[in-house]
C-alpha positions in Angstrom: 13.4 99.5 2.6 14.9 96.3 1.7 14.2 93.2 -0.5 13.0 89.5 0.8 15.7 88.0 -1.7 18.7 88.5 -3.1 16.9 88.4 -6.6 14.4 90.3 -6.4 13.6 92.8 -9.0 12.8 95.5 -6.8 15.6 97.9 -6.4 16.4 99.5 -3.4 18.4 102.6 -3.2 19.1 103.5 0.0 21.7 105.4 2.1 20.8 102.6 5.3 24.0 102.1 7.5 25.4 98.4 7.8 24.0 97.2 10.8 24.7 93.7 12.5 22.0 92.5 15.1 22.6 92.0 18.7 21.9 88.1 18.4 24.6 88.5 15.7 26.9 90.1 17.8 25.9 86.9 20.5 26.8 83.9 17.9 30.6 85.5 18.6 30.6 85.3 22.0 28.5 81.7 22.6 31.6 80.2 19.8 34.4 81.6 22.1 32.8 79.9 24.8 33.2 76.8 23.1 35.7 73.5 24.8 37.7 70.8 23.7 34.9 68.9 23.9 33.1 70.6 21.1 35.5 70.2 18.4 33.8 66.9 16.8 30.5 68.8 16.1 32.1 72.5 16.0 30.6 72.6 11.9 27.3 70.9 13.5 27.1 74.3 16.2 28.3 77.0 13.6 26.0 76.3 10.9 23.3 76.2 13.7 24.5 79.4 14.7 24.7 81.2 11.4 21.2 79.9 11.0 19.8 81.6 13.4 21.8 84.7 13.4 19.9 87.9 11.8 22.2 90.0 9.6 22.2 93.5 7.3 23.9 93.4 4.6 24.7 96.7 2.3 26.7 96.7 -1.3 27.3 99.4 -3.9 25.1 98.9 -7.1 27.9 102.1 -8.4 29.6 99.5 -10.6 26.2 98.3 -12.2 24.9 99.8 -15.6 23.3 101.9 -15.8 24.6 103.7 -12.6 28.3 103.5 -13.1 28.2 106.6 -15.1 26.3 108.2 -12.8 27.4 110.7 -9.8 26.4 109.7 -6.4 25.9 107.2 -4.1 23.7 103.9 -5.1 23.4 101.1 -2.6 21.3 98.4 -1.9 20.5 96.5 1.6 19.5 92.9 2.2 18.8 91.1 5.6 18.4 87.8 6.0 19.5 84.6 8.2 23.7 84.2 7.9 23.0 80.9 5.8 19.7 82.7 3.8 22.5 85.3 2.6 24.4 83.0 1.5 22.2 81.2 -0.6 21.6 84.5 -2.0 24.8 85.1 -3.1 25.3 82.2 -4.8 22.3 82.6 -6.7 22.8 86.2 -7.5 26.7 84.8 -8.9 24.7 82.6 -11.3 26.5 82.2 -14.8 25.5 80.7 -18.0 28.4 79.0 -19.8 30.7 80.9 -17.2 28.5 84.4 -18.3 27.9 86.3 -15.2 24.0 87.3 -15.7 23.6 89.1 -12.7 24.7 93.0 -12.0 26.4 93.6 -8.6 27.2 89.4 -7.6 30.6 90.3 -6.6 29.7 93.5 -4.7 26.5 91.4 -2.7 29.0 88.2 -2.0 31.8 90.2 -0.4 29.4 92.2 1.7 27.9 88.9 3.2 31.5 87.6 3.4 32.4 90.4 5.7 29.3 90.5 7.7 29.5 86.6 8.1 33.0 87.2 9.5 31.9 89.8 11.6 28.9 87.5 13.2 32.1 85.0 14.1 33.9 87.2 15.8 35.3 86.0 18.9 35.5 82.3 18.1 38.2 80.4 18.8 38.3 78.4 15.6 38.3 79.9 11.5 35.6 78.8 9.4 34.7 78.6 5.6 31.4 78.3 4.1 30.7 77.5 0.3 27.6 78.2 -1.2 26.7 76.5 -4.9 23.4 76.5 -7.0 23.2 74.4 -9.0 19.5 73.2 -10.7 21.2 69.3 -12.0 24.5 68.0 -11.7 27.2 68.9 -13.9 25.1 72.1 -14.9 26.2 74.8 -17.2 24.6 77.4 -15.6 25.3 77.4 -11.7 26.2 80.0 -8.8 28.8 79.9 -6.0 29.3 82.0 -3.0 31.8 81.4 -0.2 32.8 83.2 2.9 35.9 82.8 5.2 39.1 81.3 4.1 39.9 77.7 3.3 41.3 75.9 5.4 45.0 74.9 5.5 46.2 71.4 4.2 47.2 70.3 7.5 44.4 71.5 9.5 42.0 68.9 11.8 38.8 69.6 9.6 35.2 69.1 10.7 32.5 69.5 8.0 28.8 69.7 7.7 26.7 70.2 5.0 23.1 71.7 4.6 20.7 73.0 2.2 18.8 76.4 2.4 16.0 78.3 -0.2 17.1 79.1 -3.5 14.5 81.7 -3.3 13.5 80.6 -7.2 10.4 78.3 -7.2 10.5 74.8 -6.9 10.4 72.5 -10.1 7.2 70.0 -9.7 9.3 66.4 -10.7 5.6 65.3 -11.7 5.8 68.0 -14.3 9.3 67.0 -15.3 8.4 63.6 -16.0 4.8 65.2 -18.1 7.0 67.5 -20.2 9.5 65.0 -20.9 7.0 62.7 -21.9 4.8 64.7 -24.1 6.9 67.1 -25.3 5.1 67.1 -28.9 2.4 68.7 -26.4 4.2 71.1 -25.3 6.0 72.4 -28.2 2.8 72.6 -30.5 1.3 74.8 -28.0 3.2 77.8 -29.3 5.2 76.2 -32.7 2.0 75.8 -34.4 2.7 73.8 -37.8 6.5 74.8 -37.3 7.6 72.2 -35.7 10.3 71.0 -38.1 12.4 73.6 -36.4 12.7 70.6 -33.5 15.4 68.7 -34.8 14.4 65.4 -33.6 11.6 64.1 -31.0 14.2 62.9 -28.5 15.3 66.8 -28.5 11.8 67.8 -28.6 11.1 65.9 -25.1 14.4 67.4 -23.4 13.6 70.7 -24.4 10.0 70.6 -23.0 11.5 69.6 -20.1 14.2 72.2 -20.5 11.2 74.9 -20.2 9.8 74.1 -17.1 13.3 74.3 -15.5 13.8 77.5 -17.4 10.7 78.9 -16.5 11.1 78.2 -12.8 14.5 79.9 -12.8 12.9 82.9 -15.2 10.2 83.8 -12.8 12.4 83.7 -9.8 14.9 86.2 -11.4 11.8 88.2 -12.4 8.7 87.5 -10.3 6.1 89.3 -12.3 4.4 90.7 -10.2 6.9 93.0 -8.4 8.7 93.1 -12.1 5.7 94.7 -13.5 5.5 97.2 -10.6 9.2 98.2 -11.5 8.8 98.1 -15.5 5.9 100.6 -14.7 8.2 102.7 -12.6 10.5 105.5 -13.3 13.8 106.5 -13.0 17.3 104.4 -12.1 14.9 101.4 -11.0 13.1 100.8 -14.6 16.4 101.0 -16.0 18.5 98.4 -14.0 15.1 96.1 -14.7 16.1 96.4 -18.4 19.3 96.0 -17.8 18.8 92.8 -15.6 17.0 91.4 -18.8 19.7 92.4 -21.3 22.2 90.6 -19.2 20.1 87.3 -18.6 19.7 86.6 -22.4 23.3 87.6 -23.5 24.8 84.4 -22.9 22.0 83.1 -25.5 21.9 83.1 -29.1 19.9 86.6 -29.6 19.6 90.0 -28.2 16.7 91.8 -26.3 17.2 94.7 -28.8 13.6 94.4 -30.3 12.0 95.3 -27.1 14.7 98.0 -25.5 15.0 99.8 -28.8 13.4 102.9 -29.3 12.1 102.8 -32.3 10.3 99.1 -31.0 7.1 98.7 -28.9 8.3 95.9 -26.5 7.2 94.8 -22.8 10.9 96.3 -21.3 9.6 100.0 -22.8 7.4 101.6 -19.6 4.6 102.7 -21.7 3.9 98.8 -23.0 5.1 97.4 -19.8 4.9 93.1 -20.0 6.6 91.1 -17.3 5.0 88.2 -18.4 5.7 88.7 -22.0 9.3 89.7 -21.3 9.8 86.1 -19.3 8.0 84.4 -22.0 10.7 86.2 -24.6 13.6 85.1 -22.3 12.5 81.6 -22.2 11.7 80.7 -26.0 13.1 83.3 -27.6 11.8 86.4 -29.7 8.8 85.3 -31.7 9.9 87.0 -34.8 13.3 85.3 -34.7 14.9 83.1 -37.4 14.4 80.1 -35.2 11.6 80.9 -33.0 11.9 78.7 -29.8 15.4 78.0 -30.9 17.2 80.7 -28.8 15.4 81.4 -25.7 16.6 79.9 -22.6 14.3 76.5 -22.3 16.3 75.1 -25.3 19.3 75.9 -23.9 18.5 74.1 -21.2 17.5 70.9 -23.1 20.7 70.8 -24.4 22.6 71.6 -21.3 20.4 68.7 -19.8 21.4 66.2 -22.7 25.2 67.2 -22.0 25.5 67.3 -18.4 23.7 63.8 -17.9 25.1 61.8 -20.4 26.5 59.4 -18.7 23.1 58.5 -17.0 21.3 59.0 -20.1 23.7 56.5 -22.3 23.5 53.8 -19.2 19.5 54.0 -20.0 19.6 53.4 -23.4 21.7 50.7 -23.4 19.2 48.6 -21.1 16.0 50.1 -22.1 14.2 50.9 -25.4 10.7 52.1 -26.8 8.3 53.8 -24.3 10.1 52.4 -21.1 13.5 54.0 -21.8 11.4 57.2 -22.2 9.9 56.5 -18.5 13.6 56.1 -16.7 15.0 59.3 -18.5 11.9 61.4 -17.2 12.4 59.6 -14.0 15.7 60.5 -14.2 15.3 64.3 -15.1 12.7 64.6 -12.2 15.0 63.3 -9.8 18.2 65.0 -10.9 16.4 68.9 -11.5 16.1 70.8 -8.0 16.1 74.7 -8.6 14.4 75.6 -5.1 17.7 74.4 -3.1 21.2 75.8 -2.3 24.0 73.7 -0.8 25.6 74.6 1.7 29.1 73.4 3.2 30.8 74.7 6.6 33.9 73.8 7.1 35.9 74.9 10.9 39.1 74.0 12.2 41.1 75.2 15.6 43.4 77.8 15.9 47.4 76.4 15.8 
């Protein structure tokens, strides 16, 4: 049994053996084969090869709450494109404010480390691959994966650089631009009359936009559907599910104590299972907090946004005022938020 991504909620225990595919096992040999010639574009023919290779990948989850207390084996298998695992790693390493919030990252990037190096075998040249996530520049919460080694100082370096699926949704920039630019909208739509809690309207539009990126990012951590099935489930799966959550929002300003506690009816508890609701509680916060919409992860965004483009943002407002400054910031939000894409950079050199 295995998972499409490297997020996915659906947990897969299995016993599977590590297996590497026969036209993995060829991308070693065709690289060997490779001449002088070939050295300009040897990046260019490695990242075309690790595109199309087709590995297996299995980590331990035994270092994951709740499991690490447990006796037994616990393991989890991925397969994917050389470059798709990758971009899974670097997603599943994702950090808030340097907060790892995902169980088993370092387990699932060393795995596809080795297997990558195991698809290369045979080549006459060393390689190094870096994945980063990263939904805006300068982001505060962002994911890197790399596999190889880096390459000496001296070494003749060639380099390419491509992108691959995120496996998170895409952000619509139309949408950006819309929530930027009626945030009021937005922010009614679930503060009611309690809107003072915005502290100003220039906030207000940043962290409208802020939910749409954290919504995106949300759901593709948690797809609802499949998180549903496994909040309804028994066992070691339902568990790491909760756990998953708990770990998401502890970077944030509150806890997801008032839906994992006993004595609380909450959509993590089986018998009320709420995907939905539980995303919706990640992304604005608890709505019985002191600040409701104040802690969840959409306003941490819009602040993350504010600080990580300020030097754009200050450029605009400095030539622009009124409605048109408002325009070139949403333009600029919609241009600068990509969620759906993972770069990726290959770096080879020859053997001394």
């Amino acid at each position: 049994m295995s998972s499409d991504r490297a997020v996915s909620t659906v947990v897969d225990v299995t016993m599977a053996l590590l297996l590497i595919s026969a036209s993995v096992l060829l991308v070693g040999l065709h690289l060997s084969e490779s001449d002088d010639e070939f050295n300009d574009d040897r990046a260019d023919r490695t990242a075309e090869l690790l595109g199309e290779s087709t590995l297996s990948v299995r980590y331990s989850l035994a270092d994951t709450a709740p499991i690490d207390d447990r006796a037994g084996e616990y393991h989890r298998t991925e397969y994917g494109s050389a470059t798709g695992l990758l971009a899974d790693a670097a997603v599943a390493n994702a950090r808030i404010d340097g907060t790892r919030i995902r169980p088993a990252g370092d387990e699932f990037e060393t795995a596809v480390d080795a297997s990558v190096e195991s698809a290369l075998v045979g080549s006459s040249g060393d390689f190094y691959a870096v994945a980063e996530w990263e939904p805006y520049d300068n982001a505060s919460i962002n994911g890197t994966a790399t596999a190889g080694e880096r390459p000496p100082p001296t070494a003749d370096v060639s380099s390419v650089t491509l992108t691959a699926s995120s496996g998170l949704p895409a952000v619509d920039s139309a949408e950006i631009e819309r929530a930027y630019l009626d945030g009021s909208t937005d922010w009614n739509e679930y503060l009611g009359d309690r809107t003072d809690r915005v502290e100003t309207p220039q906030n207000k539009s940043f962290e409208a936009a802020g939910m749409v990126v954290g919504s995106a990012i949300v759901d593709g951590y948690f797809p609802p559907a499949d998180t549903q099935r496994t909040l309804e489930s028994q066992g070691v799966s339902h568990e790491l599910a909760v756990f998953r959550y708990e770990r998401m929002v502890a970077p944030l300003e509150y806890e997801f104590t008032g839906t994992t506690n006993p004595d609380h009816h909450g959509p993590l508890k089986r018998n009320e299972a709420d995907a939905v609701e539980a995303n919706a509680q990640v992304l604005r916060g608890l709505e019985d907090a002191d600040a409701f919409g104040r802690d969840g992860l959409g306003h941490w965004i819009g602040a993350d946004l504010q600080t990580a483009l300020a030097p754009e943002i200050a450029a605009i407002e400095a030539e622009y005022d009124g409605q048109r400054r408002d325009e070139e910031i949403a333009a600029l939000l919609a241009d600068e938020i990509s969620t759906a894409d993972v770069t990726i950079t290959i770096q080879t050199w020859t053997h001394d």
